[in-house]
N, CA, C and O atoms as a Tinker XYZ file with bonds, in Angstrom:
   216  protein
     1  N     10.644000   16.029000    2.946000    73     2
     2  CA    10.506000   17.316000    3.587000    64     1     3
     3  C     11.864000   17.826000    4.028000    63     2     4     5
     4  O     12.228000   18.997000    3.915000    81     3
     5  N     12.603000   16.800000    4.562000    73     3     6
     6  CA    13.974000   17.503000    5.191000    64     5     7
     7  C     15.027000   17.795000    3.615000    63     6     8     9
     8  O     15.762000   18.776000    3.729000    81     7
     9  N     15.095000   17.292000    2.702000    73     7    10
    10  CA    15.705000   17.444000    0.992000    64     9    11
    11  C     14.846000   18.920000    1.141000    63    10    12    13
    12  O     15.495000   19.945000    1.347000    81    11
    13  N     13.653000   18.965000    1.050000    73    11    14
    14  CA    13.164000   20.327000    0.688000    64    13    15
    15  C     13.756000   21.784000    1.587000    63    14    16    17
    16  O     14.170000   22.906000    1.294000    81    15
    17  N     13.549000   21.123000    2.613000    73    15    18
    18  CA    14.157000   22.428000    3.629000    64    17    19
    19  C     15.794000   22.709000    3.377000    63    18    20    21
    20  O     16.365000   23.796000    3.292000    81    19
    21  N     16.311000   21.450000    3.294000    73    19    22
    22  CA    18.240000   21.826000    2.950000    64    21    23
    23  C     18.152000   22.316000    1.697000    63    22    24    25
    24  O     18.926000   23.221000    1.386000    81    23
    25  N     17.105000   21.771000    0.642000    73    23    26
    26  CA    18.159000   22.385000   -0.801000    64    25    27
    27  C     17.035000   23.574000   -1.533000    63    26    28    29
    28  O     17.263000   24.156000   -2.593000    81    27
    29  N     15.863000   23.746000   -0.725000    73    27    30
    30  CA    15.127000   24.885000   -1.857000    64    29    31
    31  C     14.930000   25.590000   -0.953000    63    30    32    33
    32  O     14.825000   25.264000    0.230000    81    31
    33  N     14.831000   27.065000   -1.609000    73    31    34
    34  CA    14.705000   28.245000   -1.097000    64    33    35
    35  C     13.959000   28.426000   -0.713000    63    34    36    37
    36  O     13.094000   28.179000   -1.553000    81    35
    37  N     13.274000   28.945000    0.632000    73    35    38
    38  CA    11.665000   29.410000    0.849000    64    37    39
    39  C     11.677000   30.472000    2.008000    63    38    40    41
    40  O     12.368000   30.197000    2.989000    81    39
    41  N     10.964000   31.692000    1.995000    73    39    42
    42  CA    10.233000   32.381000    3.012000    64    41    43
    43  C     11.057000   32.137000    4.661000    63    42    44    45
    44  O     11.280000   31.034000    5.159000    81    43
    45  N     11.341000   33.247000    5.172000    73    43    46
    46  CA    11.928000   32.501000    6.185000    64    45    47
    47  C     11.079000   32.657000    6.956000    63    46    48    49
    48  O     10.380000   33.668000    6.879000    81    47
    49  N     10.805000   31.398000    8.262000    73    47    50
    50  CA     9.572000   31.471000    8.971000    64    49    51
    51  C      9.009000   30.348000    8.690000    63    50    52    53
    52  O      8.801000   29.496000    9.554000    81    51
    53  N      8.584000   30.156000    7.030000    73    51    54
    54  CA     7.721000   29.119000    6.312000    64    53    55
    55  C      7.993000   27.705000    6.830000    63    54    56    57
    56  O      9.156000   27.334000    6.674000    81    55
    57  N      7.476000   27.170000    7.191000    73    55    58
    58  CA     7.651000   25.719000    7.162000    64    57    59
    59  C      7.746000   24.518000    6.341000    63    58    60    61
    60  O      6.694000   24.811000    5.772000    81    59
    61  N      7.948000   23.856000    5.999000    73    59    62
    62  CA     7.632000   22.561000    4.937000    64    61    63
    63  C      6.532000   22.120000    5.111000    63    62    64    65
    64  O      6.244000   21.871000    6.282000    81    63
    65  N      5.581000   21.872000    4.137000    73    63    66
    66  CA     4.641000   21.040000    4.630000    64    65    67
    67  C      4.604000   19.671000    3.768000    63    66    68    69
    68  O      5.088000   19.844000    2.650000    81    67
    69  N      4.188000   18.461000    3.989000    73    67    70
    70  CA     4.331000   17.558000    3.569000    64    69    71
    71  C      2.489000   17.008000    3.596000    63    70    72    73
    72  O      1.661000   17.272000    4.468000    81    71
    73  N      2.285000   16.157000    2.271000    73    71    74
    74  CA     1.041000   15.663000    2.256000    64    73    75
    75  C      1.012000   14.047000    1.884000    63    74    76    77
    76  O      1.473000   13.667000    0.807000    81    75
    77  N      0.463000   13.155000    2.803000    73    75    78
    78  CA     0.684000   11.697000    2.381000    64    77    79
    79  C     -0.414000   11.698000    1.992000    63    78    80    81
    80  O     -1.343000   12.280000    2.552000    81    79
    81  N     -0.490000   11.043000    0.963000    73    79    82
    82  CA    -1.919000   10.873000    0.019000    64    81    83
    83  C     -1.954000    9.192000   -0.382000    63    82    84    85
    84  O     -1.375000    8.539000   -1.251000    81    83
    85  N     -2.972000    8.824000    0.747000    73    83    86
    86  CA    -3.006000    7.080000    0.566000    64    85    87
    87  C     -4.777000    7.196000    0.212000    63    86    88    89
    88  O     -5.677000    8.031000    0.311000    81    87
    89  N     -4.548000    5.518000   -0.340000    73    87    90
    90  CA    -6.286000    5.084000   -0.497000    64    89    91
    91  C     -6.789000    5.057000    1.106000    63    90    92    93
    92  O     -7.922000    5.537000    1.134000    81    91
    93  N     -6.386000    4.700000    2.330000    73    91    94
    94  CA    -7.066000    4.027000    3.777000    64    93    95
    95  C     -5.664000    4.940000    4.867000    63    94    96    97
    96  O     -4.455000    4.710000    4.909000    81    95
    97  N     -6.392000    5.846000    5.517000    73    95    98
    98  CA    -5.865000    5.958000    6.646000    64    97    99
    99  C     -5.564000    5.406000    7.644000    63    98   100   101
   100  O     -6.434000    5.466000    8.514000    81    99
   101  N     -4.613000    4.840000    7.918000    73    99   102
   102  CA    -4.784000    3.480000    8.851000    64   101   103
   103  C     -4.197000    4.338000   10.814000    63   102   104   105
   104  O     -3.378000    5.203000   11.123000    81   103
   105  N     -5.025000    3.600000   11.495000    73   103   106
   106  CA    -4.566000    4.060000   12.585000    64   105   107
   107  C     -3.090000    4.662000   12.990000    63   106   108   109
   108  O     -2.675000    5.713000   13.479000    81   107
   109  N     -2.368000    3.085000   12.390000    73   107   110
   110  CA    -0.442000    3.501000   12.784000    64   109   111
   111  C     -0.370000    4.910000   12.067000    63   110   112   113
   112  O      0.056000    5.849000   12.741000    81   111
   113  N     -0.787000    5.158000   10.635000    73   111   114
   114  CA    -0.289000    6.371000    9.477000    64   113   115
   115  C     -0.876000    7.377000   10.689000    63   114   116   117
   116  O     -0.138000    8.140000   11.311000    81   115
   117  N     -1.950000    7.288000   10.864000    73   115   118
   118  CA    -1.962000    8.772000   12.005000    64   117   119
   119  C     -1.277000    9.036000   13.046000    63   118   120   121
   120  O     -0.896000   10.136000   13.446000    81   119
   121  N     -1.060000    7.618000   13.660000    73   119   122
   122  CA     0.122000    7.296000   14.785000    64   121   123
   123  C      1.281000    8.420000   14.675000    63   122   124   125
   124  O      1.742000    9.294000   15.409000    81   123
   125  N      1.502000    7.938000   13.379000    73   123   126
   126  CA     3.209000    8.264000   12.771000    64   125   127
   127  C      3.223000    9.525000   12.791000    63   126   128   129
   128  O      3.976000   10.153000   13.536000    81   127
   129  N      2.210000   10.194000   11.797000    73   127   130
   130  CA     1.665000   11.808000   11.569000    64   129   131
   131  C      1.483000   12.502000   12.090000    63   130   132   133
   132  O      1.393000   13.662000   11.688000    81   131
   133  N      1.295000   12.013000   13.591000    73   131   134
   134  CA     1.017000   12.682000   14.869000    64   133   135
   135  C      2.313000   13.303000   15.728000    63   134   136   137
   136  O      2.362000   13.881000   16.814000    81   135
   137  N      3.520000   12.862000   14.587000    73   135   138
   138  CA     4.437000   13.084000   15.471000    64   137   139
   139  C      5.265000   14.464000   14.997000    63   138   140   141
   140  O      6.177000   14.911000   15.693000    81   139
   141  N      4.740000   15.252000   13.409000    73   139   142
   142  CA     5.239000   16.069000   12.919000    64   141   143
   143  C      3.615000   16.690000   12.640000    63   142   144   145
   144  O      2.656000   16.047000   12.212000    81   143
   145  N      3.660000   18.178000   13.040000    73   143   146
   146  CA     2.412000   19.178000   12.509000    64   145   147
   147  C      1.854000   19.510000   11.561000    63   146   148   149
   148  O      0.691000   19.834000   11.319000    81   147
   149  N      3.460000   19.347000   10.549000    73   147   150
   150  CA     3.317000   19.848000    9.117000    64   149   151
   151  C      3.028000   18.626000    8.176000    63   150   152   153
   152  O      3.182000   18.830000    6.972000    81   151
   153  N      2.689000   17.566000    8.523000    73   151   154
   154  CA     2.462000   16.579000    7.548000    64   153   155
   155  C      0.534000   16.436000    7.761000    63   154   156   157
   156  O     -0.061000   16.384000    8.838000    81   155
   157  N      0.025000   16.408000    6.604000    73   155   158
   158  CA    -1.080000   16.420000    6.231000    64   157   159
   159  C     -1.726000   14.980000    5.523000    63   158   160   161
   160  O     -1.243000   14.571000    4.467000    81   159
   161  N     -2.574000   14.436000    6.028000    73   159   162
   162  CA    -2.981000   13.291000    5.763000    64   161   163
   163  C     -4.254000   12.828000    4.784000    63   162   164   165
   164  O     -5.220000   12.384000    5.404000    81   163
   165  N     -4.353000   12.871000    3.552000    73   163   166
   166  CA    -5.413000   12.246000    2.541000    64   165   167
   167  C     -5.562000   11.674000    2.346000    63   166   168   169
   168  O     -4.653000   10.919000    2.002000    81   167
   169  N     -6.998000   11.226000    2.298000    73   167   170
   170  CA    -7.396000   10.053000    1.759000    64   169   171
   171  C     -7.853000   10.219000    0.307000    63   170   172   173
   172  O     -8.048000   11.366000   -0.096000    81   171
   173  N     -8.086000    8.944000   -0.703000    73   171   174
   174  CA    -8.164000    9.405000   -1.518000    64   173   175
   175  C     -9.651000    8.132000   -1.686000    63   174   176   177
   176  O    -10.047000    7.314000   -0.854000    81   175
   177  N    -10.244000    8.466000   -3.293000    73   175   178
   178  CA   -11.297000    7.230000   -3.513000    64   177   179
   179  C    -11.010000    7.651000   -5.183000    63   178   180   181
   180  O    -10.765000    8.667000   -5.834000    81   179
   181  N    -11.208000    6.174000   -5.417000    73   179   182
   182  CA   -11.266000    6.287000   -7.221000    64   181   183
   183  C    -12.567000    5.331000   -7.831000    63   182   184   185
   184  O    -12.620000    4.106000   -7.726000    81   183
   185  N    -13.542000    6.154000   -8.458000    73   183   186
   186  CA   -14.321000    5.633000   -8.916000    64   185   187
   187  C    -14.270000    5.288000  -10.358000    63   186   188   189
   188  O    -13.605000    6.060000  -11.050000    81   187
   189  N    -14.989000    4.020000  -11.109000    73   187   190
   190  CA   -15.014000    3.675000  -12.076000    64   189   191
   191  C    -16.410000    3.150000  -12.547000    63   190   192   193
   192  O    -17.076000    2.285000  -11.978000    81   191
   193  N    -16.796000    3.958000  -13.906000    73   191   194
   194  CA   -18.021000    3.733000  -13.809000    64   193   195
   195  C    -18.366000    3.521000  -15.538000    63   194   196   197
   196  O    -18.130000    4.474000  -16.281000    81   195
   197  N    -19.015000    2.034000  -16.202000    73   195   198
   198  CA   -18.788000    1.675000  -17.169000    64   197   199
   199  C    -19.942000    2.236000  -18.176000    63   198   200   201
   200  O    -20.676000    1.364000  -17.710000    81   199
   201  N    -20.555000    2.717000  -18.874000    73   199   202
   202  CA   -21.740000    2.489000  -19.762000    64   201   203
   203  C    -21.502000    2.218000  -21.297000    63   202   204   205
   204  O    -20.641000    2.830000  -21.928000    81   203
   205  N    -22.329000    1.251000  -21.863000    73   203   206
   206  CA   -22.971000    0.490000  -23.105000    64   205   207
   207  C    -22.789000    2.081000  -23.825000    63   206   208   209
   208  O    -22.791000    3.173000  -23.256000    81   207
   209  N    -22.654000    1.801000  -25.107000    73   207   210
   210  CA   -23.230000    2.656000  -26.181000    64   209   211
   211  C    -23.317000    2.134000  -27.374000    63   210   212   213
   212  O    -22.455000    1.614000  -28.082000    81   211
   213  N    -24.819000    2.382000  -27.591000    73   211   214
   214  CA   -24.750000    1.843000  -28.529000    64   213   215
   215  C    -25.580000    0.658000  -28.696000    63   214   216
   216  O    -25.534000    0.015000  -29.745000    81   215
């Protein structure tokens, strides 16, 4: 986020926003996240699902 704000151009006003995109939100990660507004926290899930053919 701070590379983005020094070297690309944006809107003045605009903020950076940043998105951590983990499998498990863990208490500390919100801990941490809690300490900047603009960072946004996802969770993610990946399903896998097999079928026969045939």
């Amino acid at each position: 986020m701070g590379w983005v704000a020094d070297n690309m151009n944006q809107p003045e006003g605009v903020p950076v926003t940043g998105i951590i995109i983990a499998a498990e939100i863990t208490p500390k990660l919100e801990a941490a996240a809690k300490t900047n507004p603009n960072v946004r926290l996802v969770e993610y899930a990946i399903r896998l699902e097999l079928s026969a053919k045939g």
